[in-house]
TILO-822039 format. One record per residue: x, y, z of N, C-alpha, C in turn. Coordinates in steps of 0.1 Angstrom, whole numbers, plus 5000, padded with zeros to 4 digits. Layout:
# residues N
XYZXYZXYZ...
***
This chain:
# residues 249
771169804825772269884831773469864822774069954821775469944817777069874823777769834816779069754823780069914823780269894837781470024834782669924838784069994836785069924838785470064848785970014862786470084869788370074869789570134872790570134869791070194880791970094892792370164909793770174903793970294909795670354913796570234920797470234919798370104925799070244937798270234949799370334960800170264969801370284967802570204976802970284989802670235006803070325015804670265018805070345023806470305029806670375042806470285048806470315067808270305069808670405075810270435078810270485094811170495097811770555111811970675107811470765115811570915116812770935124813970975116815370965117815471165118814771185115814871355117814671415127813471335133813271365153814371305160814971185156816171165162817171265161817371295151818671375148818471525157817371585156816271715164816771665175816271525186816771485199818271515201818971465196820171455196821071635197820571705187821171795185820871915200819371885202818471965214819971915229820271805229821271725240822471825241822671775229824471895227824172035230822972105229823072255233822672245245822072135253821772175267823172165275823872035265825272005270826472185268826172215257826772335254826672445266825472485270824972575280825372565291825472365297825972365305827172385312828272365298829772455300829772555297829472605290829372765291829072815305828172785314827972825326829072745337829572665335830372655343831972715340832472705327833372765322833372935326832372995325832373095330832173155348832173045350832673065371833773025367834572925362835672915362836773025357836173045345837573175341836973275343835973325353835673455360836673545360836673665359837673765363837673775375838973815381839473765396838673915403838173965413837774085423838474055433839474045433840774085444840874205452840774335438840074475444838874485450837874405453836774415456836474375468836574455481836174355496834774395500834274275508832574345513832774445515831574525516831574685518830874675531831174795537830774815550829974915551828874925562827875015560828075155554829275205559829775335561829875325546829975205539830475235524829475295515828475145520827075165512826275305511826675345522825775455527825975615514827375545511827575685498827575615488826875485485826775425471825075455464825175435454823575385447823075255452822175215452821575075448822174995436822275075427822874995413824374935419825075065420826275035426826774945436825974935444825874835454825474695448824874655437824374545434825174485427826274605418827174575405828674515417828874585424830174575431830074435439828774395444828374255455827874105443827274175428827474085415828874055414829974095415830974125408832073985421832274035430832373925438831973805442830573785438829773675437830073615425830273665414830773595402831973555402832973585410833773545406834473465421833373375429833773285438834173175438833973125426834172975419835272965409836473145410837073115400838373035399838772935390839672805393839672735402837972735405837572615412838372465410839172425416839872275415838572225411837172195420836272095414835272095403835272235397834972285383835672235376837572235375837972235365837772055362837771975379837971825373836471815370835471855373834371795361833871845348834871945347835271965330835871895320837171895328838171775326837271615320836471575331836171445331835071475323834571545319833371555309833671555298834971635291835471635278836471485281837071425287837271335291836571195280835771215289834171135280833471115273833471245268832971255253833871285244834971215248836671165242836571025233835970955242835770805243834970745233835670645231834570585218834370465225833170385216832370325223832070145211832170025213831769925203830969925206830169855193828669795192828669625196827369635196827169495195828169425188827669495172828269435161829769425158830569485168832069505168832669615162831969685158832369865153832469935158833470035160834170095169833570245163832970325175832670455172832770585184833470695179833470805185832570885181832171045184831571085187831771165169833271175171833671215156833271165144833071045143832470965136831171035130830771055138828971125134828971285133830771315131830671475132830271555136830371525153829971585161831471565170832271695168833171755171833271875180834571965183834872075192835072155185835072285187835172405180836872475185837172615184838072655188838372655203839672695203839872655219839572735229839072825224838572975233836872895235836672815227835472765236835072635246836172565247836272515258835572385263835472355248835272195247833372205238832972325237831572325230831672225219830172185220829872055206829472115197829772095183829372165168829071985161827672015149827471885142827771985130828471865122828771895107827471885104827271995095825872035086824872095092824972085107824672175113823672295107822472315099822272425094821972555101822172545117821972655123823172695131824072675123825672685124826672755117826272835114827372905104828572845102829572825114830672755113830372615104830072535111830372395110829072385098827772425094826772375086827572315068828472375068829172435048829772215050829872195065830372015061829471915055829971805055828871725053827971625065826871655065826071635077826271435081827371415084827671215087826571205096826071305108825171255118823871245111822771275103821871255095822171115088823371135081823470995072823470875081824170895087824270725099823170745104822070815110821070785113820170745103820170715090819270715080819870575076821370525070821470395070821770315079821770305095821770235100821470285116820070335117819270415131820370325145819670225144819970115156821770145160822370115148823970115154824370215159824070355149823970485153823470515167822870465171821870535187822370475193823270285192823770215201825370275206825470355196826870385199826970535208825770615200825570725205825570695220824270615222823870585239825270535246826270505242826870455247828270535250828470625244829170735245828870805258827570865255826870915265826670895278826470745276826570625295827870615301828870725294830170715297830270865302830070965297829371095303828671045319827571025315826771005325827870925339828170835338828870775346830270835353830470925347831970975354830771115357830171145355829271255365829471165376828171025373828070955392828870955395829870895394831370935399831871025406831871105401832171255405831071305420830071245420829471285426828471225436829271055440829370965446829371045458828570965468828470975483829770925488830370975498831470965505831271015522832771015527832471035546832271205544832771295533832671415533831571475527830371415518830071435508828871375505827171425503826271375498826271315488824871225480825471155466824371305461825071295447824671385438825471535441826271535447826571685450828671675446828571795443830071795437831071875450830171915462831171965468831171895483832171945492832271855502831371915517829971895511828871945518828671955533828971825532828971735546830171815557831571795549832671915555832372015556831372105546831072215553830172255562829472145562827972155574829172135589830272105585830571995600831572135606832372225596833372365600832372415603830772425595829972585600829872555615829172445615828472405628829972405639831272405638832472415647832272565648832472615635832072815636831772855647830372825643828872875652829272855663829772705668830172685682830872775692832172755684833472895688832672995693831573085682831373195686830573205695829573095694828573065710829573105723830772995718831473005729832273145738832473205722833473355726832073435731830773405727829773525733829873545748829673365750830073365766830773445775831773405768833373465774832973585772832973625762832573795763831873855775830573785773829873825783829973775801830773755799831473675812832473805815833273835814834373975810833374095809832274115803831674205806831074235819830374105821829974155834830574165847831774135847833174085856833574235855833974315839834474435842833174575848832174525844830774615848830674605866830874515871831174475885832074525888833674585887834574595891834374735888833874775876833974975871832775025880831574925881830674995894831075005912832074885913832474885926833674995929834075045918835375175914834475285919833475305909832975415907832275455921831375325929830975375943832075405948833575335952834675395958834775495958835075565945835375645940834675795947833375785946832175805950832075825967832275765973832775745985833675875993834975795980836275885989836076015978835176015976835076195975834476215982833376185989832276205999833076216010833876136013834976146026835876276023836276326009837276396011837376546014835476536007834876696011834676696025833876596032834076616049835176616052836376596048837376606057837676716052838376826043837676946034836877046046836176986044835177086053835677086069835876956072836076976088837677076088838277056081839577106078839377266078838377316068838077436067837777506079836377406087836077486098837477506106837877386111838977396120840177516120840277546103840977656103840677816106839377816101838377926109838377956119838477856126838177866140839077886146840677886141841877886146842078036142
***
């Protein structure tokens, strides 16, 4: 047999943290966050339908369907507009993701830091990432939120997360169980369950009454109406006896 001399490749792996799915996580957060104001921002600065009152049958009746749907959309859109409790969990939301946050390690980080900033003010507190490449605006910067996740993942997420637990927490806040008020709910639920249900009462109450008055006045217009009934029955006999009498005279 022959000696062969065989000759191995030297292959080096390098096992790293996939800092690109983080950054993908992160970015996917801010547009759910984005969407979120956007939909509330837009009950809030709704155009006012002041011109617009329910329509009444007699209305409908000379409308389209479309028309009817555009004019009762139009109102409904704009029930929440300058909502007081829209504007404070806007407020406290940009509020929050105001806030900067230390690390462990004693380094102090905002949100800015990782260039992840606000846009113009017609938008209403929306999140833009520098480098952003699906950003026309903001992409031409230089991408800090990529880089701090690549030299130092851990600090970067701890500060991130921490920002965020500050968000999250002035939501619970906001939305804390009270004597008026379910937990998780931003409006005063409970006060409205407690006016409807006084409503409904009232009106139980006025059916009553109504129908108390009706049948009071239905009793009194039928015991008229036999009278009535009556003394015409009496007035023709007397009428009549009158007539003969004069006849006969």
């Amino acid at each position: 047999w022959n000696e062969q001399t065989v000759d191995y490749d030297v292959v080096n792996i390098t096992v790293g943290k996939d800092t690109s799915s983080t950054y993908d996580m992160i970015k996917e957060a801010l547009q759910k966050y984005n969407e979120l104001i956007d939909e509330m921002n837009g009950l809030y600065h709704a155009k006012s339908a002041r011109d617009y009152k329910p329509l009444t049958d007699e209305q409908k009746a000379e409308m389209t369907d479309d028309q009817i749907e555009k004019w009762e959309k139009t109102i409904k859109d704009s029930l929440l507009r300058n909502d007081s409790s829209i504007n404070s969990i806007l407020s406290g939301m940009r509020t929050a993701l105001r806030s900067s946050y230390k690390t462990s390690s004693g380094n102090e980080y905002s949100l800015s830091t990782f260039g992840i900033v606000t846009g113009s003010y017609t938008e209403y507190g929306k999140l833009h990432i520098y480098g952003d490449k699906d950003d026309s605006s903001f992409g031409v910067y230089t991408d800090r939120l990529q880089k701090a996740l690549d030299e130092n993942p851990e600090e970067a997420m701890e500060a991130l997360s921490g920002i965020f637990s500050n968000l999250y927490a002035t939501l619970t806040d906001k939305c804390a169980k009270t004597s008026i008020s379910s937990a998780l709910t931003f409006y005063n639920d409970k006060q409205y369950t407690a006016n409807l249900k006084t409503y409904e009462d009232k009106i139980k109450e006025m059916d009553k009454r109504i129908a108390t008055l009706e049948n009071r006045y239905y009793k009194q217009f039928t015991a008229m109406e036999k009278a009535m009934a009556e003394l015409q029955s009496q007035t023709s006999s007397l009428q009549s006896m009158l007539g003969l009498n004069m006849g006969n005279n």
